[in-house]
C-alpha positions in Angstrom: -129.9 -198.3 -33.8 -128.2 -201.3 -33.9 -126.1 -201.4 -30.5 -128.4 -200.9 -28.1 -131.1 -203.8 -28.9 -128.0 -206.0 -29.6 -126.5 -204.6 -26.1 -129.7 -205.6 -24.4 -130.3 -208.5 -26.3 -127.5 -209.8 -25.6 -127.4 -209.3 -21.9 -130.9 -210.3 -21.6 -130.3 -213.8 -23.4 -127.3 -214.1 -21.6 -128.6 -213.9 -17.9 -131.2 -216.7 -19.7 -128.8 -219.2 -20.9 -127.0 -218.9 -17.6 -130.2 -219.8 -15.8 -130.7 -222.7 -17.8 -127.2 -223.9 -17.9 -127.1 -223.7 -14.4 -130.2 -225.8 -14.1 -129.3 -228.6 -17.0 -125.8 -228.7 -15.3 -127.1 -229.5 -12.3 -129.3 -232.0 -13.4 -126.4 -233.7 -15.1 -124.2 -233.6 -11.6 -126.7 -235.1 -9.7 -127.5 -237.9 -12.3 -131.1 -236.7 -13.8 -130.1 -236.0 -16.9 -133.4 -237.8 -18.1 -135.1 -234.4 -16.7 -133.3 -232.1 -19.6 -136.2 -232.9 -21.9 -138.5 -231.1 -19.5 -136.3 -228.0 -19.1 -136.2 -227.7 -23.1 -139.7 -227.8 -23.4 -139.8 -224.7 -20.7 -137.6 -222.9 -22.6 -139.5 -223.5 -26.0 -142.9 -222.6 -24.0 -141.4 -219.2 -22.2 -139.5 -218.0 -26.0 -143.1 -219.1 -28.0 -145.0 -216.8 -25.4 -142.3 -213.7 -25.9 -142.5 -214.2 -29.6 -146.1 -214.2 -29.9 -147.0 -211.6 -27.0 -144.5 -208.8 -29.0 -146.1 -210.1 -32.4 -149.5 -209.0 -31.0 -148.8 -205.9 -29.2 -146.5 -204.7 -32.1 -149.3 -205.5 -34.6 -152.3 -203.9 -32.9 -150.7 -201.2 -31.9 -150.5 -200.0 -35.3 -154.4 -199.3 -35.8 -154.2 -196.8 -33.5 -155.2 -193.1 -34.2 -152.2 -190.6 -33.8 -152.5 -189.6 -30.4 -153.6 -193.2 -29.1 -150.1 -194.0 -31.0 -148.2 -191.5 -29.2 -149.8 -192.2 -25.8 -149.2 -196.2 -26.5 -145.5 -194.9 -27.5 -145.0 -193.3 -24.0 -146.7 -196.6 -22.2 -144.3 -198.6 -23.7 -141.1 -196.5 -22.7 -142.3 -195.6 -19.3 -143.0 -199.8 -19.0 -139.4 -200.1 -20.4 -137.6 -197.9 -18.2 -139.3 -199.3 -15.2 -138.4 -203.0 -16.6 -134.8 -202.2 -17.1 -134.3 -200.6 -13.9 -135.9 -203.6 -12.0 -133.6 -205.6 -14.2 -130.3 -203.8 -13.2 -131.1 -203.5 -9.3 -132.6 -207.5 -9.3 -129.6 -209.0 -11.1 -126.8 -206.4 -8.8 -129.0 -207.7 -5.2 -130.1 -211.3 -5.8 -128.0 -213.1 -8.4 -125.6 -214.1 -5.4 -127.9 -216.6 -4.6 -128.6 -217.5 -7.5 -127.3 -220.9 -7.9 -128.1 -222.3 -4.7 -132.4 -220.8 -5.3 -132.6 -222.8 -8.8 -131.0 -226.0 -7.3 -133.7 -225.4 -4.8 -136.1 -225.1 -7.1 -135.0 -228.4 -9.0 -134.8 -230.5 -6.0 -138.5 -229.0 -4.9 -139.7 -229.5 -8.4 -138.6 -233.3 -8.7 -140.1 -234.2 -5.7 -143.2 -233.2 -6.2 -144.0 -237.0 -7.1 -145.6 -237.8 -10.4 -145.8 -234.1 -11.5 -142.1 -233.8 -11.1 -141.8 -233.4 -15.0 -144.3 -230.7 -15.4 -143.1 -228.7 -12.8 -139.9 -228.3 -13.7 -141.1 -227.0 -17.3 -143.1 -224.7 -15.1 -140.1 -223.1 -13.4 -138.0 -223.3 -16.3 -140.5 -221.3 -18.4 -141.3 -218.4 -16.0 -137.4 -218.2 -15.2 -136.8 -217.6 -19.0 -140.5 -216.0 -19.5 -139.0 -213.2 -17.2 -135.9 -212.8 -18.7 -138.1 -212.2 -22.1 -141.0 -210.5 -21.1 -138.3 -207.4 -20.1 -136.8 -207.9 -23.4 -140.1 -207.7 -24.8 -141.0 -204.1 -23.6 -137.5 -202.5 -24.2 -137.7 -203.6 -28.2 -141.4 -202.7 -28.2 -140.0 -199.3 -27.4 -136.7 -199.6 -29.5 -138.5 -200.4 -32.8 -140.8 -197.6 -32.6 -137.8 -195.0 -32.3 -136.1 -196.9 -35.3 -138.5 -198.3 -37.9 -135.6 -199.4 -40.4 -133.8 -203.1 -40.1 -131.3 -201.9 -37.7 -132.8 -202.7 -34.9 -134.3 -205.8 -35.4 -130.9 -207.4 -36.8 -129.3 -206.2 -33.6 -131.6 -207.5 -32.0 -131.5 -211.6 -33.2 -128.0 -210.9 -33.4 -127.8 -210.1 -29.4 -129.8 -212.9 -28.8 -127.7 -215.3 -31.0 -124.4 -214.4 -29.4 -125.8 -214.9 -25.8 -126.8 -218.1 -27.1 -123.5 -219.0 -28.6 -122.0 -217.9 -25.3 -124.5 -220.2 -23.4 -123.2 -223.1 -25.5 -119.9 -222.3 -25.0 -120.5 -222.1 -21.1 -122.0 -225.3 -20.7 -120.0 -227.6 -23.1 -116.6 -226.0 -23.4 -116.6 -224.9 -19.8 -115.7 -221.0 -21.0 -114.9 -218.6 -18.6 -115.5 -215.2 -19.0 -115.4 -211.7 -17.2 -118.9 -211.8 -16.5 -118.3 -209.6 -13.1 -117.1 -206.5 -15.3 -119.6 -207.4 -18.1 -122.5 -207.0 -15.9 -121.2 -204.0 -14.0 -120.5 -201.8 -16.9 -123.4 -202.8 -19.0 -125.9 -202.0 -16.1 -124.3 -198.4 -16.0 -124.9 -198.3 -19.3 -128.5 -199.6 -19.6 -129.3 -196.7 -16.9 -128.1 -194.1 -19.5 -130.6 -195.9 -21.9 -133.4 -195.9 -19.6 -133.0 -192.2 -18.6 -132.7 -192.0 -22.7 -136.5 -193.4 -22.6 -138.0 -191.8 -19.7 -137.0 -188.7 -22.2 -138.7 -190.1 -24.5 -141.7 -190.8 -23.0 -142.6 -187.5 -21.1 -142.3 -186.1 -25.1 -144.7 -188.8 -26.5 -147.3 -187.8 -23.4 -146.5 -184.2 -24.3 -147.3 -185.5 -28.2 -150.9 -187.1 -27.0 -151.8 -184.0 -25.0 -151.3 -185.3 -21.9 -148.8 -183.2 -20.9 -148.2 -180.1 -21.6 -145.9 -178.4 -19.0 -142.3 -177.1 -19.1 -142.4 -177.1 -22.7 -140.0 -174.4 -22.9 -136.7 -175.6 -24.8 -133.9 -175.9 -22.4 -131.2 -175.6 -24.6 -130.4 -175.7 -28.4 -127.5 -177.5 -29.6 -128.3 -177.9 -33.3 -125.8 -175.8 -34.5 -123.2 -177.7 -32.4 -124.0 -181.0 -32.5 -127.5 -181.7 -34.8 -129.2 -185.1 -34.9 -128.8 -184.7 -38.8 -125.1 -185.5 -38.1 -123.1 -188.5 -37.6 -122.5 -188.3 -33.5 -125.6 -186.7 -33.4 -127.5 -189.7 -34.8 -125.5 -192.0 -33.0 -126.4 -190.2 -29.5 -130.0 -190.4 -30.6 -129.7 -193.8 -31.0 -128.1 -195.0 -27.9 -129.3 -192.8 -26.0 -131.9 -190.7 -27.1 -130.2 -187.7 -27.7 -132.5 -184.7 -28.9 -130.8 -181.0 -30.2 -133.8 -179.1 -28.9 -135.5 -180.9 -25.6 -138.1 -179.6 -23.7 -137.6 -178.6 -20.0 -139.5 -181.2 -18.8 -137.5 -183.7 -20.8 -134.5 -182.4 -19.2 -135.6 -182.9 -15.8 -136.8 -186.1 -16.3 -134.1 -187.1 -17.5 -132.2 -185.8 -14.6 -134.1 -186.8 -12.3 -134.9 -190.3 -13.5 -130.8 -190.8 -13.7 -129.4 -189.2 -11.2 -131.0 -190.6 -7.7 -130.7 -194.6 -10.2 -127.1 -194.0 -10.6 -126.2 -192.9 -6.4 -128.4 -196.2 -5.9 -126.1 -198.2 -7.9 -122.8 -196.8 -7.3 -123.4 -196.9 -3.3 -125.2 -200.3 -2.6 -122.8 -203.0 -0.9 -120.2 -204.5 -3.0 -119.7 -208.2 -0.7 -120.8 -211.0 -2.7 -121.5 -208.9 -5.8 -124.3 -210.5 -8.3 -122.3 -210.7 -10.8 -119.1 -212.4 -9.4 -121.8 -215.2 -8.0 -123.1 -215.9 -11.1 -119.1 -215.7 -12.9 -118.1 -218.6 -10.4 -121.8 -220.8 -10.4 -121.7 -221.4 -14.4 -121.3 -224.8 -14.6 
């Protein structure tokens, strides 16, 4: 399960470089570059408080008894799905804006009078706090589908390409097809989520929470098994299962369908993603 976390990862970080290259290149425009200090110390304070809040959760969590674990399992995913959903619709409906809010937020920030400094770390960290605090939830819910190295490595390797990018962006002045980037990787995120609202209905089913529609739908281990290559591929990216319940089914349905109409129909003018293509700095 490499893909995914390095997918979302990747994204993720590079939604948060954006933000704070937008911000530092601003500052530099408008001839504050003595200000940049502050925003590094944001960014330090928001990745420290990521960092230690999914060290904590990730370690307690593990002194659980079985069906605490598998109702803390389906918290997690249910948290996640809801977190990258939010994620999708917020970046598609307000990123068009987004350029002219945080050069707002700067100019509010620095004339705030001698606590200019501090509240611009304040913004900065809760803009990148946000970004990962999401990030948090969906690896939360990643590594406890995939205990190995995978996902971890994809992981820190998502988040050092976005950074790479980010550099690239603000020094070199690189231009790339964010628009299409974004687009395609929030269809695919949906396909993830609906993967983990799966998941979650069978973890509460696993706790004895719930214990309807338990019927199997369909079985497809003779066609197409999770033992087998594509099969654990599709388990991975998606959360594929050979033998799902009814209510995992429909869950699943019903989580992605009604997401996807919402997507595919809201109002192309001034899409998110081509704002934040053309505000890079």
């Amino acid at each position: 399960m490499f893909f995914v976390p390095f997918l979302i990862m990747f994204r993720e970080g590079l939604e948060a470089a954006l933000i704070v290259s937008l911000i530092a290149g601003y500052l530099k425009r408008t001839n504050r570059g003595q200000w940049l200090s502050s925003v590094w110390i944001g960014v330090v304070l928001a990745c420290l408080l990521c960092l230690g809040l999914g060290w904590w959760i990730n370690e307690t969590s593990g002194e659980f008894p079985q069906k605490q674990q598998e109702l803390f399992e389906g918290l997690v995913a249910a948290i996640a799905v809801v977190v990258l959903t939010w994620m999708v619709f917020w970046m598609r409906k307000a990123a068009h804006s987004l350029k002219g809010q945080l050069q707002d937020a700067v100019d509010k920030a620095l004339d705030s009078g001698s606590g200019s400094g501090w509240m611009l770390v304040l913004m900065v960290f809760f803009a990148v706090a946000r970004e990962g605090l999401e990030s948090v939830f969906f690896l939360l819910a990643a590594f406890q589908q995939d205990v190995g190295l995978a996902a971890p490595l994809g992981a820190l390797s998502g988040l050092l390409a976005a950074v790479l990018v980010g550099i690239a962006i603000y020094w070199g002045g690189v231009r790339l097809p964010l628009a299409q980037f974004f687009r395609w990787t929030a269809l695919f995120i949906l396909l993830v989520a609906a993967g983990l609202a799966a998941g979650a209905i069978r973890a509460f089913h696993e706790a004895g929470l719930w214990n309807h529609f338990q019927d199997i739908a369909f079985d497809w281990s003779g066609v197409l098994s999770t033992h087998s290559l594509l099969g654990t591929f599709l388990e991975g990216i998606l959360g594929y299962q050979e033998s799902p319940s009814v209510s995992e089914v429909g869950v699943y349905l019903l989580y992605l369908i009604p997401t996807l109409v919402l997507f595919l129909i809201q109002p192309r003018a001034r899409t998110a993603q081509s704002a934040v293509m053309n505000s890079t700095p």
